[in-house]
C-alpha positions as CSV (number, residue, x, y, z in Angstrom):
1,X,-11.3,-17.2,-7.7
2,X,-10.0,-16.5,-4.6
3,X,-9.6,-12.3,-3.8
4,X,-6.4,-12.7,-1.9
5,X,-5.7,-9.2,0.4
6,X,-1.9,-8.9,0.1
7,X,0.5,-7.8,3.2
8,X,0.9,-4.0,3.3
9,X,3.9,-2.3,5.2
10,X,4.6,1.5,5.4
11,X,7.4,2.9,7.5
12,X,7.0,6.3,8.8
13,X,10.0,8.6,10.2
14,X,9.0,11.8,12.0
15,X,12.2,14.0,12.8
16,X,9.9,16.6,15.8
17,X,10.4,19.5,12.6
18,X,8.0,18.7,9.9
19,X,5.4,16.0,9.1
20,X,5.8,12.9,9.5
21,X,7.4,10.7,6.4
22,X,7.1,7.8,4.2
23,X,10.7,6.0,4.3
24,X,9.4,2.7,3.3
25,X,6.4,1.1,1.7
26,X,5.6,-2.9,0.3
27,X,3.5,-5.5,-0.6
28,X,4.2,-9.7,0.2
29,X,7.5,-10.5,0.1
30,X,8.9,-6.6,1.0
31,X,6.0,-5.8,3.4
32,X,7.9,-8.7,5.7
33,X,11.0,-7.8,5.0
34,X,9.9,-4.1,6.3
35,X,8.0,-5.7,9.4
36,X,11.3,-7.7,10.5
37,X,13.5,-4.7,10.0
38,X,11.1,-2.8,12.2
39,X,11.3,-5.4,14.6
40,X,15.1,-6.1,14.4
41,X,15.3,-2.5,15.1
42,X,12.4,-2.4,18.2
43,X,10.9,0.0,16.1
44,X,7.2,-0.3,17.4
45,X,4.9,-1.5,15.1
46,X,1.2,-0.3,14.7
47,X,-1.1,-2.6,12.6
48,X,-4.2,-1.0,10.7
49,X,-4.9,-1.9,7.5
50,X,-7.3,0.6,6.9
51,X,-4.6,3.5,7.8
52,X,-1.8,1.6,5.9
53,X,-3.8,1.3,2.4
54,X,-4.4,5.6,2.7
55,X,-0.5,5.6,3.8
56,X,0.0,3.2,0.5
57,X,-1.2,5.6,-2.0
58,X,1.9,7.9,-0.8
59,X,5.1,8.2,-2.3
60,X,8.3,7.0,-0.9
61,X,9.6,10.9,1.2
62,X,6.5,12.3,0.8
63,X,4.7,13.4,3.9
64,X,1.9,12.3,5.1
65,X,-1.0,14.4,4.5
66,X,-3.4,17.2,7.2
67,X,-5.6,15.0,7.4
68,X,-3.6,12.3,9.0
69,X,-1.8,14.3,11.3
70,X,-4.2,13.9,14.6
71,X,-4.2,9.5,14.0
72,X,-0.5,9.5,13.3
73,X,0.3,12.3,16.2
74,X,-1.7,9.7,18.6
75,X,0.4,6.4,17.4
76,X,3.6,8.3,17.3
77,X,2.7,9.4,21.1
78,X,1.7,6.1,22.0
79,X,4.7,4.4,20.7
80,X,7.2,7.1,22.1
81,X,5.9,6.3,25.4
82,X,6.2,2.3,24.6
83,X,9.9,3.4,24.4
84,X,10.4,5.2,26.9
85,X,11.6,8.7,25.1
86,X,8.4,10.4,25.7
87,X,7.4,11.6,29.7
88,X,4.2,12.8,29.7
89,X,2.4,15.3,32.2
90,X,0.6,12.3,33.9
91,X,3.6,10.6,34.7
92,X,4.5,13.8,37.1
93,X,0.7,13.5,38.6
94,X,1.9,9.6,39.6
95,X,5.0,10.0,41.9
């Protein structure tokens, strides 16, 4: 028998007050669904799998956990400056 792996989603929303958030999670079918909102949105998307199945053993508004906050801080940081609505100190040290 074949051990199919299904598609995982989770949608995090940080608000800059406190933790970081599930708003949405899936397997299959809603895992895409997630993915294409995220995309119709230019919502960046981060793909680990090993990150999304901890993140998939969270409720739906609950936050994430302490010992997530340095991984997620780093891909929140990473994809605010994808967008453009984070300036960091290094872009001061570039001019």
């Amino acid at each position: 028998m074949h051990n199919r792996i299904p598609k995982l989603a989770i949608a995090l929303e940080y608000d800059g007050e406190a933790a970081p958030r599930v708003t949405a999670s899936g397997h299959d079918e809603l895992a895409l669904a997630i993915l294409r909102a995220a995309q119709s949105a230019e919502v960046p998307i981060h793909l680990d799998r090993d990150l999304a199945l901890v993140l998939d053993t969270l409720d739906i508004g609950e936050q994430i956990p302490p010992q997530l906050y340095v991984v997620i801080a780093e891909i929140l940081c990473f994809a605010y400056r994808l967008s453009g609505k984070h300036k960091d100190f290094m872009d001061d040290l570039q001019d």
